[in-house]
C-alpha positions in Angstrom: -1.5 305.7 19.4 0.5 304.8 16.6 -0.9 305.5 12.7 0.7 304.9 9.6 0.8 307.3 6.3 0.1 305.7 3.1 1.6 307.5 -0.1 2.4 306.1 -3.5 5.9 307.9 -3.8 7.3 309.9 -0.4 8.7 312.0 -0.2 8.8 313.9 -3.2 10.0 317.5 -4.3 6.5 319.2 -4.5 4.9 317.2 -1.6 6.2 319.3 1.7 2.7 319.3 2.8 2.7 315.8 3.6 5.9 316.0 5.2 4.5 319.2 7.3 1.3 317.3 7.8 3.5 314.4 9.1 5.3 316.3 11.7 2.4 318.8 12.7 0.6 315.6 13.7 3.8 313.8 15.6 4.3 317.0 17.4 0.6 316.2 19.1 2.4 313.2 20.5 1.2 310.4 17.9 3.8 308.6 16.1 3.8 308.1 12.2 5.1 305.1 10.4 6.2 306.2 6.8 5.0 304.0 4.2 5.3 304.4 0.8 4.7 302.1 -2.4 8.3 303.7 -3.9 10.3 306.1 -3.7 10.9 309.3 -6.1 12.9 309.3 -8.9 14.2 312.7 -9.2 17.2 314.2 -6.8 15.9 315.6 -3.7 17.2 318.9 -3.2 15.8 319.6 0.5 17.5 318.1 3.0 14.5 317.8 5.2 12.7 315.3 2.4 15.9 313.4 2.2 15.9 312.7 6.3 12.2 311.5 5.3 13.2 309.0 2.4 15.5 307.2 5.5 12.0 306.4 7.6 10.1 305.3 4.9 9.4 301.9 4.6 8.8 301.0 0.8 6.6 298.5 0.1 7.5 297.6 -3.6 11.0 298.7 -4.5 13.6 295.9 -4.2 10.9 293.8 -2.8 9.2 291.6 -5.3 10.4 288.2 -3.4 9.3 289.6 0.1 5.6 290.3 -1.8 5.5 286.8 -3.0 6.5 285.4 0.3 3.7 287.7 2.4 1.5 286.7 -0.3 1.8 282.8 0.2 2.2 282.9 4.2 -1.0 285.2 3.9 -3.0 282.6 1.7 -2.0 280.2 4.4 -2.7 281.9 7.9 -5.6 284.3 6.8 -7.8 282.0 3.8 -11.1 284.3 4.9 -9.2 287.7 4.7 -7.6 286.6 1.5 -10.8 285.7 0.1 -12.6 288.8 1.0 -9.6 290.9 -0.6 -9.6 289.0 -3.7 -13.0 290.0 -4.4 -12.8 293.7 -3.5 -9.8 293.2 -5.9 -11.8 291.9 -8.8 -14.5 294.7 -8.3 -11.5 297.3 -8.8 -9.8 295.5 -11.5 -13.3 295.3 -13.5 -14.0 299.1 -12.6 -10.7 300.3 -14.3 -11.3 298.1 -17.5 -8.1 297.4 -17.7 -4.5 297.3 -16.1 -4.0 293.5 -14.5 -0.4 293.6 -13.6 -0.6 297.0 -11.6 -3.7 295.5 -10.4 -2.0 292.1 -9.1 0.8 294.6 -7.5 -1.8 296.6 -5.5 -2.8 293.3 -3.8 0.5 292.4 -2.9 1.3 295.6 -1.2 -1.8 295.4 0.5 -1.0 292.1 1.7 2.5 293.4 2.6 1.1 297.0 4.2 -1.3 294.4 6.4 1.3 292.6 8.2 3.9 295.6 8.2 1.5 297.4 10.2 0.7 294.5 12.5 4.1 294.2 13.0 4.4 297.9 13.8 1.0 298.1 15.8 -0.8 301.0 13.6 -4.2 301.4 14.6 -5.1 303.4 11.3 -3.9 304.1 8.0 -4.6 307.4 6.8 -3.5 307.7 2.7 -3.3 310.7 0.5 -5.3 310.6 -2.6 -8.0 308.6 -3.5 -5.6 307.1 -6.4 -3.6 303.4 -6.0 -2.9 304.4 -2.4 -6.7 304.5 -1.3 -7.0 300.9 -3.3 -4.2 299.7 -1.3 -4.9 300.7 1.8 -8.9 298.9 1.0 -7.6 296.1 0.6 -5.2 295.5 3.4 -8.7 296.6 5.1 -10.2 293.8 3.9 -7.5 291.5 4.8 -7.9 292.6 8.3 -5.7 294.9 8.8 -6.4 298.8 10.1 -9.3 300.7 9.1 -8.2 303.8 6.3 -9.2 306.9 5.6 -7.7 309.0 2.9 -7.2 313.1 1.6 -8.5 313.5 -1.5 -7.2 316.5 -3.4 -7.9 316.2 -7.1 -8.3 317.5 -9.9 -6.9 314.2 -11.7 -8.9 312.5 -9.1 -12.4 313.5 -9.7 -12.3 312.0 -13.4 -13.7 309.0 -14.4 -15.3 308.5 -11.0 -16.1 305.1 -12.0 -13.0 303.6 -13.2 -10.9 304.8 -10.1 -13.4 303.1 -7.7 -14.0 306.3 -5.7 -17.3 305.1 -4.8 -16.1 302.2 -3.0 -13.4 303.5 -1.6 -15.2 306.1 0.3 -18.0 303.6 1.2 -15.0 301.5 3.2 -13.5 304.0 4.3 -14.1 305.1 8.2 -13.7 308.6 7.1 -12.2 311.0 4.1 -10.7 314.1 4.6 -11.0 316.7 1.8 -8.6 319.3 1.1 -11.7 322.1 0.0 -15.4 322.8 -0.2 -14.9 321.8 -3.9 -13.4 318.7 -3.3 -16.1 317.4 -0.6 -18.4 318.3 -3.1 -17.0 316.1 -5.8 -16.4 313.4 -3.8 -20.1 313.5 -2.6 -20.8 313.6 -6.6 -19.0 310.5 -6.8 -20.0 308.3 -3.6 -23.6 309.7 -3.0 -25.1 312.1 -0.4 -25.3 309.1 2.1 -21.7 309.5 2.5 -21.8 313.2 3.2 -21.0 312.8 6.9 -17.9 311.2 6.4 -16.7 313.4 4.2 -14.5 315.9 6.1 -12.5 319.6 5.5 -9.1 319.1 6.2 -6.9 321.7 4.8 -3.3 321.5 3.7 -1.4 323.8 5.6 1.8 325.7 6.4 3.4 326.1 9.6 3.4 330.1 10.5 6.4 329.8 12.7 8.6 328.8 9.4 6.5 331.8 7.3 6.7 335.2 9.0 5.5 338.1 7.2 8.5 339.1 4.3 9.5 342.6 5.4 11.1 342.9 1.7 9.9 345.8 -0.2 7.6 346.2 -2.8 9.8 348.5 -5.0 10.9 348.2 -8.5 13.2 345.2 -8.5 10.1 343.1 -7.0 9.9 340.2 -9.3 6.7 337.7 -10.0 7.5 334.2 -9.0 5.9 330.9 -9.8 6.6 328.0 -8.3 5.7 324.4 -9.4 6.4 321.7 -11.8 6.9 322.7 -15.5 3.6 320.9 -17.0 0.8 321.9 -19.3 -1.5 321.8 -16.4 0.7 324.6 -14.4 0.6 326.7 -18.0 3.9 328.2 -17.3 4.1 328.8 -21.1 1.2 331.0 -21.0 2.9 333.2 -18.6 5.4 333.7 -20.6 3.4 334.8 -23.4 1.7 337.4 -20.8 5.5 338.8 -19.8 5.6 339.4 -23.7 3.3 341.6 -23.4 3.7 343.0 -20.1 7.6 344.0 -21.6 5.8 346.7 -23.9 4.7 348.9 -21.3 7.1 347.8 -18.3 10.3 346.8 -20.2 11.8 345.9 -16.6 9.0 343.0 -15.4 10.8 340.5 -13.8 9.5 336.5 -13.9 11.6 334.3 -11.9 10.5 330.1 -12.6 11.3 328.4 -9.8 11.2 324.0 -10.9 11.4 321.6 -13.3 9.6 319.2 -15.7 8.4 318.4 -19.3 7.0 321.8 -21.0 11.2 323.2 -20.0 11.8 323.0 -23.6 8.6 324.8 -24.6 8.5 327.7 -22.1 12.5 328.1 -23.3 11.5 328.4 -26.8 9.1 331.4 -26.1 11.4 332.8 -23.9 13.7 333.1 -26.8 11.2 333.4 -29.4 9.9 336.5 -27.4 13.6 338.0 -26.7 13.3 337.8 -23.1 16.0 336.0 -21.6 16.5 339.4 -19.3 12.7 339.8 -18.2 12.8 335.8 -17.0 14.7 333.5 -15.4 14.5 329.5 -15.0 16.0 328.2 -11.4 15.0 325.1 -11.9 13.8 323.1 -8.4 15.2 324.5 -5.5 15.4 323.9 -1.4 12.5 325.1 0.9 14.6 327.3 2.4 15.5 328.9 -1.1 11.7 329.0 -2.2 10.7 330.8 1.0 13.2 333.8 0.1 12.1 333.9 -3.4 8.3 334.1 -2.6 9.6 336.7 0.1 10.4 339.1 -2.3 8.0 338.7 -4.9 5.7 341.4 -6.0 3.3 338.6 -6.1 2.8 334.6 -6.8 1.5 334.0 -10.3 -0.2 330.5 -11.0 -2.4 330.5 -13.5 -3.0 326.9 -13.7 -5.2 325.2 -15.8 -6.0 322.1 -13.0 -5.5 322.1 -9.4 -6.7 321.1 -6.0 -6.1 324.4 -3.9 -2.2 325.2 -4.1 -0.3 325.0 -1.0 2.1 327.7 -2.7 -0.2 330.3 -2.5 -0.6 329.4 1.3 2.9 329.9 1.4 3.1 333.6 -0.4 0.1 334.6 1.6 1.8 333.8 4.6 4.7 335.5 3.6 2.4 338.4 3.1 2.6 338.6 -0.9 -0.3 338.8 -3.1 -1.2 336.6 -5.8 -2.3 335.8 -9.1 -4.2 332.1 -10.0 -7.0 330.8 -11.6 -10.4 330.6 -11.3 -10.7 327.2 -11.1 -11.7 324.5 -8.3 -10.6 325.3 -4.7 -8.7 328.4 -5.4 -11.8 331.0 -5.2 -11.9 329.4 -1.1 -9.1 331.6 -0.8 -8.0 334.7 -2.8 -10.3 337.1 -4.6 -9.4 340.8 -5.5 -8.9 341.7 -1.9 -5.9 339.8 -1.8 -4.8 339.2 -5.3 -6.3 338.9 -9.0 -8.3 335.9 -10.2 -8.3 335.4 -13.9 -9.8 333.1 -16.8 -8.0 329.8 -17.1 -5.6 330.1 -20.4 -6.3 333.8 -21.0 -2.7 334.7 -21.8 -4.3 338.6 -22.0 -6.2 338.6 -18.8 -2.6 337.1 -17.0 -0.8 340.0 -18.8 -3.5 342.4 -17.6 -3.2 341.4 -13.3 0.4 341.4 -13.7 0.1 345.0 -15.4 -1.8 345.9 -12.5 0.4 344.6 -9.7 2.9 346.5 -11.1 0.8 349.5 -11.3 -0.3 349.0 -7.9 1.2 350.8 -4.9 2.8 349.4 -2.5 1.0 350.3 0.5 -2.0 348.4 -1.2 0.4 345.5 -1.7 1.2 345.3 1.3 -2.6 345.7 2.5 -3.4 342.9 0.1 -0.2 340.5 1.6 -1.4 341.1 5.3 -5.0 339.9 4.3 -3.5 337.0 2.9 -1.6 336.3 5.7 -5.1 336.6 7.9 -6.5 334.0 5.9 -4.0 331.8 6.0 -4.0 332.3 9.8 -7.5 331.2 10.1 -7.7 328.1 7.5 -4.6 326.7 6.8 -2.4 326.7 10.2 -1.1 323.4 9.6 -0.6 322.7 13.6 -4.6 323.0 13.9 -4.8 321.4 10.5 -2.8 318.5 11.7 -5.4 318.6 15.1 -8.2 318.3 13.0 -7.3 315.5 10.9 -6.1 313.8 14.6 -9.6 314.2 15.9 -10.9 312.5 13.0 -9.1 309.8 13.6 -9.1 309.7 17.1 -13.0 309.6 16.9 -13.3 307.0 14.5 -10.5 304.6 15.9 -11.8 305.0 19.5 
């Protein structure tokens, strides 16, 4: 069987799950076919996501006369599919309210993506999120070409429900995959309870093999790392105001920002409004293999995000058997709770400052304790070889 993977930009710097996803499922014996609407930006740092960007077939970049040309030869072989694509078309266009052109270039790459994967023989497109990928992959549907599911991970996604078409595009899909409890919930909030039994758990996952339990100590040098974009969602900011604090009673905290993005110049500003440019350090985005020692060593993981599906980095520390501090938010109670880390309050700069207090104050026999239950539950939800199984038999059972 061959299937084809759907993504609006691939690869990018803070999408490895995709790639391990990718490979999990080719390792099962199924080939992939790479498709992606463009390509990132941004330098890719890991060499792994730059071998990916050479098998991606981009669908839009560089090709505006190709889209014109599938466009016409479709209109002329296919009237019927055209038709019934132009009118799933209209009903997304009218659902957003606004936004013809990218509306008009959703179509084309649909009509592109149809006879790509004819031409590659994909039997099924599976997409991640429910955003312009999903609408793409609908409307090649309607065209005729493969049948689509899709991973929905929100938390963009499950706003304005109406606007993004989420309805439909679970309605025509053959199946969705959702990343948490949380999100099948949402999306059952946004399609109806009719579609509940095509809405599947599918968890983002990490491969075990590439994650062994850190054998790094939990001594005084341990620093907190956080990993991720700089954003306001991510709140980065926020935990530097908590090290602030934290420095009054432990003048020798360590914070160590691993990434890159807009709020840089903010969370610089406190870190010199707040004098501590020897308490936290900015490495910018760095290489998996770089990430994996930093989390290694950390006393624990701290993302206190304000928005988030359920993080794939705390996967990550908790297979590396390091405890961690997030949010209370969305999927992110599914897996950590004090037995394994400290939940706190979304923006509460002095509930932040107060886990980190305690994970320094902890011992580390308990840290460890904590780590290894981490790494248990990662173990038993989030192996990304069964993961990659699972979303297989999905497929499998809907493609025949």
């Amino acid at each position: 069987m061959r299937i084809g993977y759907l993504m609006n930009m691939y690869p990018v710097i803070s999408g490895t799950f995709i790639r391990r996803e990718i490979h999990a499922i080719e390792a099962e014996g199924v080939a992939v076919m790479r498709y992606a609407l463009r390509p990132w930006e941004g330098a890719l740092v890991d060499p792994a996501d730059r071998a990916e960007q050479e098998r991606t077939f981009y669908l839009l970049s560089g090709r505006v006369p190709a889209l014109l040309g599938d466009f016409a030869a479709e209109c002329a072989t296919n009237p019927a599919g055209v038709w019934r694509a132009l009118k799933g078309w209209a009903r997304l266009w009218r659902n957003a309210g606004r936004g013809f052109v990218p509306h008009v270039a959703y179509l084309l790459e649909a009509v592109s993506l149809k006879r790509r994967a004819a031409r590659d023989g994909i039997a099924h497109i599976h997409a991640h999120f429910s955003t312009n990928t999903a609408a793409v992959a609908l409307l090649s549907h309607r065209l005729g070409g493969p049948g689509y599911s899709f991973t929905a991970h929100g938390p963009d996604e499950f706003v304005d429900w109406g606007p993004a078409s989420l309805a439909m595009k679970v309605a025509e899909a053959r199946f969705v995959a959702a990343i948490s409890d949380f999100a099948r919930v949402q999306l059952a909030l946004a399609a109806g309870m009719e579609h509940w039994g095509k809405l599947r758990i599918v968890h983002c996952g990490v491969n075990l093999d590439d994650y062994p339990p850190s054998d790094a100590p939990f001594d005084e040098s341990a620093p907190f790392v956080c990993v991720g974009r700089l954003c306001p969602q991510k709140a980065q900011v926020l935990i530097v105001e908590a090290v602030a604090q934290v420095a009054q009673t432990h003048p020798g905290v360590q914070l160590r920002l691993i990434g890159d993005g807009d709020t840089r110049p903010e969370i610089e500003a406190a870190i010199t409004r707040h004098g501590l440019e020897r308490n936290v350090t900015l490495l910018g985005w760095r290489d998996n293999a770089e990430v994996r020692r930093e989390l290694g060593r950390a006393r624990a993981l701290v993302l206190p995000s304000f928005a988030e599906g359920l993080p794939v980095v705390i996967m990550e520390a908790f297979a590396l058997g390091r405890p961690a501090i997030s949010s209370f938010i969305a999927g992110i109670p599914e897996l950590v709770d004090d037995s394994c880390g400290w939940m706190v309050p979304a923006g509460s700069v002095e509930r932040i400052a107060a886990a980190m207090r305690a994970a320094l104050e902890t011992d580390a026999g308990t840290l460890a304790a904590m780590g290894a239950e981490g790494r248990a539950r990662v173990e038993a939800r989030h192996d990304i070889g069964q993961e990659a199984r699972t979303l297989l038999a999905q497929i499998r059972e809907v493609t025949g």
